[in-house]
DRENMI-404651 format. One record per residue (C-alpha): residue in three letters; x, y, z. Coordinates in nm, 4 decimals. Each point is the difference from the previous one (the first is absolute). Layout:
residues N
@r->ala&px->X&py->Y&pz->Z;
...
//
This chain:
residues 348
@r->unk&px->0.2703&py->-0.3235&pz->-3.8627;
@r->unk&px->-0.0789&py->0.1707&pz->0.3463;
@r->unk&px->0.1867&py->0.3019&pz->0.0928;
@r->unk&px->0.0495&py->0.0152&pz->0.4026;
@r->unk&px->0.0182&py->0.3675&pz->0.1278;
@r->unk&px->0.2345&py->0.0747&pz->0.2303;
@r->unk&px->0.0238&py->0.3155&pz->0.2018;
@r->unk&px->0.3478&py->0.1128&pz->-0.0228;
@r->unk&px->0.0559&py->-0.0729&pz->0.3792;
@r->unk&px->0.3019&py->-0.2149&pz->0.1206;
@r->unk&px->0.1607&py->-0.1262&pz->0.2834;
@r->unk&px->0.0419&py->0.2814&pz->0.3099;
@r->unk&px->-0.3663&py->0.0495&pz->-0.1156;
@r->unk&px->-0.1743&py->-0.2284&pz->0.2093;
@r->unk&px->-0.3355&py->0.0376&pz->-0.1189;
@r->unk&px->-0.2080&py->-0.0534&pz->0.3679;
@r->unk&px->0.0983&py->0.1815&pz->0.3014;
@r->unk&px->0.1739&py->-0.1149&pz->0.2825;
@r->unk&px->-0.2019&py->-0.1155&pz->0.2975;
@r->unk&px->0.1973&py->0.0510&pz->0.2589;
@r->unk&px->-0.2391&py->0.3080&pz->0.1315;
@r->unk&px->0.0409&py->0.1276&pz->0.2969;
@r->unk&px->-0.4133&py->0.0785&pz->0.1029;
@r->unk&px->-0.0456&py->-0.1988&pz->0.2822;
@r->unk&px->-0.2582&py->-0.2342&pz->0.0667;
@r->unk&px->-0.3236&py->0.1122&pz->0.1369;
@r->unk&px->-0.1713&py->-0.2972&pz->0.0699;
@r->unk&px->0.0425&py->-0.3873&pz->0.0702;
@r->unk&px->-0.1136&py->-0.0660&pz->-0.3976;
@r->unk&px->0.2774&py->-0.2369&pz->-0.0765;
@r->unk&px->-0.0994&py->-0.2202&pz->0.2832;
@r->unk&px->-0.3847&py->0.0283&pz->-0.1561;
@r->unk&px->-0.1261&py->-0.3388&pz->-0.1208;
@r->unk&px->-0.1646&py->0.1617&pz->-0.3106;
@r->unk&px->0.3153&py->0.1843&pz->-0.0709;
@r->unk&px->0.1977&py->-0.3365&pz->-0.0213;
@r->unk&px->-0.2422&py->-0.1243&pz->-0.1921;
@r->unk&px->-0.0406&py->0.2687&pz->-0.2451;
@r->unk&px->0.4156&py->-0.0057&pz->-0.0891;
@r->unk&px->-0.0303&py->-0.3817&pz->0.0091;
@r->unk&px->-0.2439&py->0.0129&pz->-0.3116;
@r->unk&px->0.1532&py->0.3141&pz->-0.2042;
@r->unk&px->0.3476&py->-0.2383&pz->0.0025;
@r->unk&px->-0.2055&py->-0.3272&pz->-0.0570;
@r->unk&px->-0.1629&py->0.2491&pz->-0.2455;
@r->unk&px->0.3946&py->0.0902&pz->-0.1655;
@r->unk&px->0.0842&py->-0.3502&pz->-0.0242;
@r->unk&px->-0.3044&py->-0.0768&pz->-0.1877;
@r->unk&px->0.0918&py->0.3401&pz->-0.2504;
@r->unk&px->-0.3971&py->0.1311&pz->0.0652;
@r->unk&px->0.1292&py->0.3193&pz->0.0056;
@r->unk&px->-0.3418&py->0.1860&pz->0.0686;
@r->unk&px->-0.0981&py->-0.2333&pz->0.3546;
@r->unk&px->0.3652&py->0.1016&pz->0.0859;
@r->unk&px->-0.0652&py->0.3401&pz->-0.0059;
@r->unk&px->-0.3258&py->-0.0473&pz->0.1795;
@r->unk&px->0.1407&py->-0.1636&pz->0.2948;
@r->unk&px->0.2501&py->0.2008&pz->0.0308;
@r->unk&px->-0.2666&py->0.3084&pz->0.0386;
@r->unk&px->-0.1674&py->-0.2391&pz->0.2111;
@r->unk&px->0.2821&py->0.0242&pz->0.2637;
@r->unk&px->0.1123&py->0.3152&pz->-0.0833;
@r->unk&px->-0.3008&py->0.1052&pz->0.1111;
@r->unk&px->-0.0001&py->-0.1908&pz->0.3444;
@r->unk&px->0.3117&py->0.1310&pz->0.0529;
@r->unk&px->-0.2018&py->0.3683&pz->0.0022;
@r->unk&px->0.1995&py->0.0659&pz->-0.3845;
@r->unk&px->0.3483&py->0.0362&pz->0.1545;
@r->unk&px->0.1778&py->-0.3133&pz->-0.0325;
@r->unk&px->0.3028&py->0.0361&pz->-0.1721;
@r->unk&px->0.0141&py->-0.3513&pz->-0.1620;
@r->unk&px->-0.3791&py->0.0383&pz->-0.1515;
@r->unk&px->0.1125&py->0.2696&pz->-0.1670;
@r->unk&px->0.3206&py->-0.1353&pz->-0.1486;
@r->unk&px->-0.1951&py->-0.2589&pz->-0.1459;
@r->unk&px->-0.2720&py->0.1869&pz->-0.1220;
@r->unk&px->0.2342&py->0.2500&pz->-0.2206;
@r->unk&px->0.1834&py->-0.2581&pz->-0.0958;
@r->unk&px->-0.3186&py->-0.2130&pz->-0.1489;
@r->unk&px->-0.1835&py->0.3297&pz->-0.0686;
@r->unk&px->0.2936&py->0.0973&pz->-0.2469;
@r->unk&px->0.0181&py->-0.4015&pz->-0.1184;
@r->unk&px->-0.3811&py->0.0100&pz->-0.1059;
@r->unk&px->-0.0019&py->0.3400&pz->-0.1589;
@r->unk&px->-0.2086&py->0.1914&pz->0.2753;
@r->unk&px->0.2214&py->0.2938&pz->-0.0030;
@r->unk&px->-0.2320&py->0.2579&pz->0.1608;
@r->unk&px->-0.0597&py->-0.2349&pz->0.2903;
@r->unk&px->0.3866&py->-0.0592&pz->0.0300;
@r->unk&px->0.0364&py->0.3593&pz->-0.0041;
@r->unk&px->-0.2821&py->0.0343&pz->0.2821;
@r->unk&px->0.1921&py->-0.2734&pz->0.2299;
@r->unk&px->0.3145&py->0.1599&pz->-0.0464;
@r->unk&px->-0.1700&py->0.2892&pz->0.1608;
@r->unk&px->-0.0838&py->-0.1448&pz->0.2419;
@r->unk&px->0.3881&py->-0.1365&pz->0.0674;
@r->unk&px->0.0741&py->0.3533&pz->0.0294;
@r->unk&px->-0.2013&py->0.0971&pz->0.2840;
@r->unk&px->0.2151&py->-0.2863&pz->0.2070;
@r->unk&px->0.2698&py->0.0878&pz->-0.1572;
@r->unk&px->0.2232&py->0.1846&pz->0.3026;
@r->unk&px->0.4071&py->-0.0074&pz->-0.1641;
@r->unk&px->0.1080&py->0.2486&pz->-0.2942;
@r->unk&px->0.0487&py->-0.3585&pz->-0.2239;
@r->unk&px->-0.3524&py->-0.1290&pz->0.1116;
@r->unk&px->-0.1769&py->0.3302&pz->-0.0809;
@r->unk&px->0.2380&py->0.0154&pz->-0.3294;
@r->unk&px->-0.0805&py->-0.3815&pz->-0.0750;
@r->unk&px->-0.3540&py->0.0538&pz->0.0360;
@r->unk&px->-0.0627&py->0.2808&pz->-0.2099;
@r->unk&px->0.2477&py->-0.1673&pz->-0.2916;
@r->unk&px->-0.2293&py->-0.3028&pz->0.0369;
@r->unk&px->-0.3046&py->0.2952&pz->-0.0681;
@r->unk&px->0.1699&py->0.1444&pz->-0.3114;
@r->unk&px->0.1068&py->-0.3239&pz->-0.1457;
@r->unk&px->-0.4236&py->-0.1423&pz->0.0360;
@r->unk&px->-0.0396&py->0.3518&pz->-0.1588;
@r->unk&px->0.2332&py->-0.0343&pz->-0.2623;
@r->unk&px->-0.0907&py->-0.3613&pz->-0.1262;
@r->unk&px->-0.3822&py->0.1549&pz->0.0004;
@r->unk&px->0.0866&py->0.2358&pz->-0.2409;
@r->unk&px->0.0438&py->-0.2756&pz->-0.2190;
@r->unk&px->0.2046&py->0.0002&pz->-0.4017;
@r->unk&px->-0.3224&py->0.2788&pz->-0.0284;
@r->unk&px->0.3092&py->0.2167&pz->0.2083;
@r->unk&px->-0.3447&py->0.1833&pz->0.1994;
@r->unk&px->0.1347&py->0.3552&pz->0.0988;
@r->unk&px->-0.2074&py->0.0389&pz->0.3439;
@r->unk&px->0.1004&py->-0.3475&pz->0.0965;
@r->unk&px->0.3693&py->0.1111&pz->-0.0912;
@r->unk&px->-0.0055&py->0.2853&pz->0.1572;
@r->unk&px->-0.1306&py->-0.1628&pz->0.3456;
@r->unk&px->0.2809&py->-0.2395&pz->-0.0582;
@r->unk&px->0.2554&py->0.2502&pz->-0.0279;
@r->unk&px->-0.1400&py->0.1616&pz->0.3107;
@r->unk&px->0.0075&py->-0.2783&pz->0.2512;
@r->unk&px->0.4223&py->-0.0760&pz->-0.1369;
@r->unk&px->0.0777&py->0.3536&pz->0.1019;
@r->unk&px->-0.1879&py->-0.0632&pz->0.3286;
@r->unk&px->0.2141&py->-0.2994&pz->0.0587;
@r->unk&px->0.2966&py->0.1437&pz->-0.1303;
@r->unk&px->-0.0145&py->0.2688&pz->0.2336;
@r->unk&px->-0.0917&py->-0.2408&pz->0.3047;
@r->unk&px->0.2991&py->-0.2157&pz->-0.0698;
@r->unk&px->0.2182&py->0.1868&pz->-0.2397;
@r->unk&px->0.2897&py->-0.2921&pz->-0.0055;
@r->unk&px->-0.2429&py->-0.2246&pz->-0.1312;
@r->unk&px->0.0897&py->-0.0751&pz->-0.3476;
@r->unk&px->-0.3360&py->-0.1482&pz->-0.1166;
@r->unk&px->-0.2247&py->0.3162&pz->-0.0519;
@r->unk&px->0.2257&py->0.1532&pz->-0.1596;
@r->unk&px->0.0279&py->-0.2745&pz->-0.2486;
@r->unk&px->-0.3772&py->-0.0085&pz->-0.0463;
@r->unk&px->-0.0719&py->0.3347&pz->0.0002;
@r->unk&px->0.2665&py->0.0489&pz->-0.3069;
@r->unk&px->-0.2208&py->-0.2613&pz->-0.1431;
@r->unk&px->-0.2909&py->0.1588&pz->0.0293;
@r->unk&px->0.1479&py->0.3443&pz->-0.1085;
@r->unk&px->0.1016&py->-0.1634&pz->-0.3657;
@r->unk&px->-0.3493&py->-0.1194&pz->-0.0205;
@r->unk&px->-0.1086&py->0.3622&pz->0.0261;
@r->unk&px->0.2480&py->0.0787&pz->-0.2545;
@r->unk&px->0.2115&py->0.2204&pz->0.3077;
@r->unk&px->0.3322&py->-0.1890&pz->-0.1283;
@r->unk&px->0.2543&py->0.2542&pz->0.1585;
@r->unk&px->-0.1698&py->-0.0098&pz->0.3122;
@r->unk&px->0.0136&py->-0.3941&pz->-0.0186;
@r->unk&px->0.3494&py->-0.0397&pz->-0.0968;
@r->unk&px->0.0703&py->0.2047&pz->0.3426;
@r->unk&px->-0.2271&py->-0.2445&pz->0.2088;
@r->unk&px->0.2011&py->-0.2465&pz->-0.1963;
@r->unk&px->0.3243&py->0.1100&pz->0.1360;
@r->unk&px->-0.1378&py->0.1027&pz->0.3599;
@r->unk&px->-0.0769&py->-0.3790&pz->-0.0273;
@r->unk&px->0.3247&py->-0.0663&pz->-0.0865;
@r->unk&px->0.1429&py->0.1699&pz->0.3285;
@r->unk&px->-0.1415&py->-0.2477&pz->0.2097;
@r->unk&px->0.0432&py->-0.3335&pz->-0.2014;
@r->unk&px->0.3541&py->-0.1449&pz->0.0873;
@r->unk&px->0.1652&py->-0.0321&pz->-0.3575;
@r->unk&px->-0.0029&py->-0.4169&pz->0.0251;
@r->unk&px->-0.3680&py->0.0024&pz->0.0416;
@r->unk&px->-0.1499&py->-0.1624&pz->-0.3109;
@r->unk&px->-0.2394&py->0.2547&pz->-0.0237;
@r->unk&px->0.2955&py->0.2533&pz->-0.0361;
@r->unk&px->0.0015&py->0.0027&pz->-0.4255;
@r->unk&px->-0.3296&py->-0.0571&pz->0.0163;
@r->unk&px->-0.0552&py->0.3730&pz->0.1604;
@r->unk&px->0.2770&py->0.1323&pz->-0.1731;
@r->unk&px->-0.0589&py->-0.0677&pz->-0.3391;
@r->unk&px->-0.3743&py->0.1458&pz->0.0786;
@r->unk&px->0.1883&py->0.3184&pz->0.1233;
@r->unk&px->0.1651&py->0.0442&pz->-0.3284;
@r->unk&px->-0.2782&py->-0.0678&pz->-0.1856;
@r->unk&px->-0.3163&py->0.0209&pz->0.1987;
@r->unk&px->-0.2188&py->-0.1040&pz->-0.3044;
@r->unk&px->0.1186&py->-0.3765&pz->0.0041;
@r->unk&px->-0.1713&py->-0.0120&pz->0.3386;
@r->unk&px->-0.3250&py->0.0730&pz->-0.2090;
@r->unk&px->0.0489&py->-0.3437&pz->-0.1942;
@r->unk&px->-0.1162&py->-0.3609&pz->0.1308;
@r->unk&px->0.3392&py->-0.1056&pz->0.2046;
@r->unk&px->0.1055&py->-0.3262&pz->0.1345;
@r->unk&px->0.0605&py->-0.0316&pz->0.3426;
@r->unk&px->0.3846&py->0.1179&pz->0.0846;
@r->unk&px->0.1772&py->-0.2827&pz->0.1431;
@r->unk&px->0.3446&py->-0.1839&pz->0.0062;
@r->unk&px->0.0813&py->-0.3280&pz->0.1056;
@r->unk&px->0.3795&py->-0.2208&pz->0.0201;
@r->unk&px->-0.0147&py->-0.2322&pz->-0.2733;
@r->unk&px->0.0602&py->-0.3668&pz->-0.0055;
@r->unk&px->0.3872&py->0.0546&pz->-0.1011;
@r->unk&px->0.0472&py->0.3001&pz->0.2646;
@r->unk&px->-0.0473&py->0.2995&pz->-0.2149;
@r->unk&px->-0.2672&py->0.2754&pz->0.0921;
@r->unk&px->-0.2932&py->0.0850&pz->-0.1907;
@r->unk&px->-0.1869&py->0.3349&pz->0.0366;
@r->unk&px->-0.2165&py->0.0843&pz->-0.2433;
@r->unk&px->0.0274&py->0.3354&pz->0.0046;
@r->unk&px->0.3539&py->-0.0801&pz->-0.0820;
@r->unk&px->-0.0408&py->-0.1243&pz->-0.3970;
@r->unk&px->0.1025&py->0.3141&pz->-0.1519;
@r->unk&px->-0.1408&py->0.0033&pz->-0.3357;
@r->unk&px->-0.0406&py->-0.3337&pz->-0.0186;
@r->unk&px->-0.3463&py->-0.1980&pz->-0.0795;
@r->unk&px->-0.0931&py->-0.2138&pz->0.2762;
@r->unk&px->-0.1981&py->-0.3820&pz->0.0237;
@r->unk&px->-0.1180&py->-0.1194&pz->0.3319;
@r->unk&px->-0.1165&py->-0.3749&pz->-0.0339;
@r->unk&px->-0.1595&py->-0.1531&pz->0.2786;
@r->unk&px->0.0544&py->-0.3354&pz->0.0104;
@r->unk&px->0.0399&py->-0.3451&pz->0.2229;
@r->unk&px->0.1707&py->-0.3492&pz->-0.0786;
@r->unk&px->-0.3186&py->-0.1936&pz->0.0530;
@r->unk&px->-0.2325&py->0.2371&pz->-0.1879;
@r->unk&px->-0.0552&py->-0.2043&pz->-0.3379;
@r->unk&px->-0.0953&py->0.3212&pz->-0.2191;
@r->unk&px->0.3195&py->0.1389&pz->0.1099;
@r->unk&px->0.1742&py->-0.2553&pz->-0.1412;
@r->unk&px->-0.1371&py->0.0115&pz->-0.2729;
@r->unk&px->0.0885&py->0.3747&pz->-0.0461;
@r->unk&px->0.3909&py->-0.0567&pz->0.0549;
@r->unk&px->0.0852&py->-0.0869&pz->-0.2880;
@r->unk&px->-0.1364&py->0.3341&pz->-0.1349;
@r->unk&px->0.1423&py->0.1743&pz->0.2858;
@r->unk&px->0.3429&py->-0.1478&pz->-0.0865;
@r->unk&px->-0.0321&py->0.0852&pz->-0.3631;
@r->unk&px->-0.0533&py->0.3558&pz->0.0674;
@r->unk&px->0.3043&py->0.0420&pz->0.2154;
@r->unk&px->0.2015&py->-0.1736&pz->-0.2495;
@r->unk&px->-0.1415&py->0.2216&pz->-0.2918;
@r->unk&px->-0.0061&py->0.3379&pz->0.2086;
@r->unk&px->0.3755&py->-0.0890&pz->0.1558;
@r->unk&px->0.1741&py->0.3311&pz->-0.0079;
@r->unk&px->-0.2704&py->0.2156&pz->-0.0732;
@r->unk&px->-0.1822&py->0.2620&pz->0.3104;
@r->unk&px->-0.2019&py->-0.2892&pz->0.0962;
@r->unk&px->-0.0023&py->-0.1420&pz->0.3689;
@r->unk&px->-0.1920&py->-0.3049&pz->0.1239;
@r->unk&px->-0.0712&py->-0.1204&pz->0.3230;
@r->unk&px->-0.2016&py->-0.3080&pz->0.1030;
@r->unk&px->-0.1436&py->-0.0312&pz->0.3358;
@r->unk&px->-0.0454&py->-0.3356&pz->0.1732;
@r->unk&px->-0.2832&py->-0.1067&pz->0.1719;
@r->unk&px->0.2008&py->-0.2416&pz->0.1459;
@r->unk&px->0.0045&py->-0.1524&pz->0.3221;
@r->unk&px->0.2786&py->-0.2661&pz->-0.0528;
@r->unk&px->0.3499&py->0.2291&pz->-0.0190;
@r->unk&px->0.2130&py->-0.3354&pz->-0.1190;
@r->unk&px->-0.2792&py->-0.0936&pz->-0.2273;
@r->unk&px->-0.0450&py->0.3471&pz->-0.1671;
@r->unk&px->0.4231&py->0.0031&pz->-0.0736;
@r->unk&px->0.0324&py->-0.2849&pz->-0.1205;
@r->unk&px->-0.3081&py->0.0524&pz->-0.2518;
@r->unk&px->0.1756&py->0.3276&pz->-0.0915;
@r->unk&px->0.3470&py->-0.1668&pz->-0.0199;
@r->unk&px->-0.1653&py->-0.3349&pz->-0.2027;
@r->unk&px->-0.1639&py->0.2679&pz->-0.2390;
@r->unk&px->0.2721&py->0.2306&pz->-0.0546;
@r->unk&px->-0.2098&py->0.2916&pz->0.1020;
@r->unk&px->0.2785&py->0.2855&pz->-0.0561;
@r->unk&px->-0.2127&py->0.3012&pz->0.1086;
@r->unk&px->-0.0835&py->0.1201&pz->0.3126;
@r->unk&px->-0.1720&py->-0.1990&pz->0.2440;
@r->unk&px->-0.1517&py->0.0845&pz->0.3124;
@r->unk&px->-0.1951&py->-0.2196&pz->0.2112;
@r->unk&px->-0.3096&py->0.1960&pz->0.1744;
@r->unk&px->-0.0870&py->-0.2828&pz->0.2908;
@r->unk&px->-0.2173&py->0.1964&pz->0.2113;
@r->unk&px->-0.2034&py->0.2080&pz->-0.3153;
@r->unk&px->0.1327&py->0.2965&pz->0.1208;
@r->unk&px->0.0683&py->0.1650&pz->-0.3204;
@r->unk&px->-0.2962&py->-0.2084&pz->-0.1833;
@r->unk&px->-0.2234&py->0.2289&pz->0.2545;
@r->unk&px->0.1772&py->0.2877&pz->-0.1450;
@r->unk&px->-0.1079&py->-0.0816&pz->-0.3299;
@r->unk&px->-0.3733&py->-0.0958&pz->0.0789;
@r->unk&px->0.0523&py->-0.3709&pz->-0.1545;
@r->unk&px->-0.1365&py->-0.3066&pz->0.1350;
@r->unk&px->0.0684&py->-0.2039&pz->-0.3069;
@r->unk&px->0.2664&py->-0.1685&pz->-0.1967;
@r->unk&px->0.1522&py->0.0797&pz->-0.2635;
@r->unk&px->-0.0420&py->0.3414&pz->0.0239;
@r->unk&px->0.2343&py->0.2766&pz->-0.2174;
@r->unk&px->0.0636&py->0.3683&pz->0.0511;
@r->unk&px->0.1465&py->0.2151&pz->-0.2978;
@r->unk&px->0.1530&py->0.3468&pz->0.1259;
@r->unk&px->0.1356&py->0.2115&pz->-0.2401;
@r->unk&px->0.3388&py->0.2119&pz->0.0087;
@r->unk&px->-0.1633&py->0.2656&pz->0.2004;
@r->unk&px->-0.1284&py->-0.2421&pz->0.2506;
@r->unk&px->-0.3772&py->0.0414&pz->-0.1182;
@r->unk&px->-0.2122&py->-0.3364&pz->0.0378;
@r->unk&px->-0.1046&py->-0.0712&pz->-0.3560;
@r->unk&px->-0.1582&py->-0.3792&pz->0.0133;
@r->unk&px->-0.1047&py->-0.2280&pz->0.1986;
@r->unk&px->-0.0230&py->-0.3653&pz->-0.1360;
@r->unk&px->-0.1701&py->-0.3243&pz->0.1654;
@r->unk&px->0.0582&py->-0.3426&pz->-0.0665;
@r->unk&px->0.1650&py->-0.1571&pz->-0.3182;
@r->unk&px->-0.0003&py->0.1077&pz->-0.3964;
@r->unk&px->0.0135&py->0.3681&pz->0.1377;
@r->unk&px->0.1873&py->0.1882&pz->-0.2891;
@r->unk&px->0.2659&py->0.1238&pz->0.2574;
@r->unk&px->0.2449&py->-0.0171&pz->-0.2851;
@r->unk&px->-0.1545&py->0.2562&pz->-0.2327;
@r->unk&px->-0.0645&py->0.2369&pz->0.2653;
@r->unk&px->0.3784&py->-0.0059&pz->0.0514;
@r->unk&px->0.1338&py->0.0482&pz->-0.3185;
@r->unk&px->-0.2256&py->0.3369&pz->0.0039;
@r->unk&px->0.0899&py->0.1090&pz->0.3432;
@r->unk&px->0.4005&py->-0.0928&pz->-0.0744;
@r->unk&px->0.0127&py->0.1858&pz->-0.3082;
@r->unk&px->-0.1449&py->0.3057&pz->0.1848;
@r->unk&px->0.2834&py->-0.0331&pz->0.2594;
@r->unk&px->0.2437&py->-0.0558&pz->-0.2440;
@r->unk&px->-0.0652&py->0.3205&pz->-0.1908;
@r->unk&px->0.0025&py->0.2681&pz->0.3221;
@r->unk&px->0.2331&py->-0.2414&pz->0.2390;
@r->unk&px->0.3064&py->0.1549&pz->0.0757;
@r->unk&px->0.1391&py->-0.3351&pz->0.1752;
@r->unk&px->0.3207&py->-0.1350&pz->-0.1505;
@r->unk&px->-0.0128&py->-0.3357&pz->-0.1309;
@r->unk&px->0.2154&py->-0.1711&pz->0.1991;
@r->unk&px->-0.2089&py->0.0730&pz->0.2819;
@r->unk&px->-0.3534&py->-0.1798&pz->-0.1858;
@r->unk&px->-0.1253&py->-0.3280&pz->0.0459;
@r->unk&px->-0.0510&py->-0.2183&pz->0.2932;
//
């Protein structure tokens, strides 16, 4: 079993800034042969997933470009944070500042500093690196004080310092700028009532319309034990797996379970009818462009998620004879004990 973490961040908390900087240009470097070039090979590099070249090039023309082109630096954070190099993304997010001209660019920028500073602290929760975090939020809050995102991250960074009232009230400051049908809405609220959750290894907060019209947000369960099986018609393991997977909703029917499969699908007609030939009762959702499959981290299939009634990530299970079963039965009986949802409102 491998256990993905994921930061608690969600939707309105786009994790790069926004390049749409206002420092103009100084020089003809976009016209610069070299320049070209250099972007040319850090995308050929992307495409390719050699993660380290594309970082390299994009230096490369970063540094043609005299270290202020906005779209270098997008791409660096963004692969700095992908690889790990959290110190370096911090360092290029710095450097986004000192283009940065708008309240929501400066405000951007130094969120995109605390949350490099943040994921360097590591599960080891460092206090200096926590404390530099918690800094640059309250430098962005005060730049851009509508925007909702450092207050979100600075409450998370306040419960790892064990400051819990003073993260429940970034919680709710959070809250105050979030519209109420943003996914990430419960998410933030249910960290403001209890800021300790935010502490625990979270899915990503999402919701989706379902094949039969209904919404899902996860943040929406309630008590409830959640299953997220990723899935596609034409994946032979997964087929192999549905049987299971209908067994278990059969077995669990009425108890504070919910299961969701997500499609890999391509083919709309071809994934109903599979559903409808199958009698796949549960609720299905068909992910054609990987949006939420990026959420999760997962490039393969079949892939499961268990989330417990408090929304805490518990397992993460790859490929067939995973024992998703007996995790269940554990993580239902839990719910079942402290869930205050009335039965008629369990089940799929």
């Amino acid at each position: 079993m491998r256990l993905s973490v994921f930061p608690a961040i969600f939707l309105f908390c786009s994790l790069a800034f926004s390049p749409t900087l206002h420092a103009q240009d100084t020089s003809d470097y976009k016209s610069n042969p070299k320049f070209l070039s250099a972007i040319a090979e850090a995308k050929q590099m992307l495409k390719e997933r050699q993660t380290f070249f594309a970082i390299e090039a994009y230096k490369k023309a970063n540094k043609i470009a005299a270290g202020k082109d906005a779209g270098c630096l997008k791409a660096l954070f963004d692969l700095q944070l992908k690889s790990g190099s959290y110190k370096d993304a911090a360092a290029t997010a710095t450097a986004v500042g000192a283009l940065a001209i708008t309240p929501f660019e400066k405000s951007q920028a130094e969120s995109d500093r605390g949350y490099a500073l943040y994921l360097q602290s590591g599960d080891k929760n460092k206090t200096d690196l926590l404390n530099a975090a918690d800094a640059a939020f309250k430098s962005a809050i005060a730049a851009d004080p509508k925007h909702a995102r450092p207050f979100y991250l600075d409450g998370l960074v306040l419960a790892r310092l064990g400051q819990m009232d003073a993260a429940s009230n970034q919680f709710k400051a959070c809250l105050s700028c979030v519209s109420p049908n943003d996914p990430s809405y419960l998410r933030a609220q249910h960290f403001a009532e209890n800021p300790a959750l935010s502490t625990h290894k979270m899915a990503p907060a999402f919701n989706v319309t379902a094949l039969d019209g209904s919404k899902f947000n996860l943040d929406a369960m309630g008590g409830r034990v959640v299953l997220i099986d990723f899935w596609a018609t034409w994946c032979g393991p997964c087929n192999e797996e549905l049987p299971h997977i209908k067994k278990i909703a059969k077995e669990f029917a009425g108890q504070p379970l919910v299961i969701i499969s997500v499609s890999w699908d391509s083919d709309e007609t071809k994934w109903r009818n599979f559903i409808d030939k199958n009698e796949m009762t549960w609720i299905q959702y068909r992910d054609a462009d990987h949006h939420l499959s990026t959420l999760f981290g997962i490039d393969s299939i079949p892939h499961y998620f268990t989330i417990d009634s408090d929304g805490i990530l518990t397992a993460e299970m790859l490929g067939s004879g995973s024992d998703v079963e007996g995790k269940l039965k554990k993580l239902i009986a839990r719910a079942k004990a402290t869930s205050a949802v009335p039965s008629s409102q369990l089940g799929n």
